[in-house]
N, C-alpha and C positions, 0 to 999 in steps of 0.2 A: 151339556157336552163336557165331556172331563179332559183334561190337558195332563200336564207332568209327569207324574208315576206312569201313567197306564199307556201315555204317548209314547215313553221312552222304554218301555216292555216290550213295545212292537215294534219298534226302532229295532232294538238290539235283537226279537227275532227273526228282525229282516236280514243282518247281516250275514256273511255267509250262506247266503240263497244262491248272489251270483259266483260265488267262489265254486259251490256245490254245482251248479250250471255249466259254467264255462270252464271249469280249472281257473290256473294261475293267470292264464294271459287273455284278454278280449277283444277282441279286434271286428274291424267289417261294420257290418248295420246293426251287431249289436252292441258295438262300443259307442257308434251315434244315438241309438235309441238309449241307451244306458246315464248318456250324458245328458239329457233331452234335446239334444239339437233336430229340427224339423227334418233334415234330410242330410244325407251324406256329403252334397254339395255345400253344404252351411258348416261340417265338421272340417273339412278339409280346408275351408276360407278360416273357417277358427286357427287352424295348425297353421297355416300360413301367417296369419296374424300376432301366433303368440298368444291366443286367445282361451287356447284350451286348459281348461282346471284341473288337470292331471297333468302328470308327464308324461308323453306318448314318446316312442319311439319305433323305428325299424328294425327288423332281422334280416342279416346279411341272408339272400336266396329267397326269404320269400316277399309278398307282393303286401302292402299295404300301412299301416300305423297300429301299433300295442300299445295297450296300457296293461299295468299290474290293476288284477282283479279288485287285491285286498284297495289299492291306492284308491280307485273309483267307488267302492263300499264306505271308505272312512271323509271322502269327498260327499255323497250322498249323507253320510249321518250327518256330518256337522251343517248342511244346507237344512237338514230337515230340522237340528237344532236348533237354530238361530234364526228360522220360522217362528219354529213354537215360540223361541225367548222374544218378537217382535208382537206377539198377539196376546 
């Protein structure tokens, strides 16, 4: 199994996948599945809590919680990082 260089090739051609996906902004069940939270009801208990690992936020008019795309891609790399740097 190869670690380091080849891990981090695929890391970085993952980036920008959800930016190409969503645009800039992510919201709904796929900013829960994005973050791994089990279900929408777990995302929302995080946001109340202060628990969520991005900055989410609201838009005046419409219904629910954002996050910037890129913020949740560079939140994913360094989780995937610091995996790898613990094995």
């Amino acid at each position: 199994m190869t670690h380091g260089k080849d891990d981090q090739q695929i890391t970085q051609g993952k980036r920008g996948e959800l930016l190409a996906e969503f645009g800039p902004l992510i919201s709904g069940k796929h900013l829960t599945k994005a973050l791994g939270f089990p279900s929408q009801q777990a995302f929302r208990q995080a946001v109340r809590r202060g628990t969520v690992p991005v900055k989410v936020f609201e838009i005046a008019g419409r219904r629910g919680k954002f996050a910037l795309t890129e913020e949740v891609e560079c939140w994913l790399t360094r989780l995937s990082s610091a995996t790898e740097e613990k094995t």
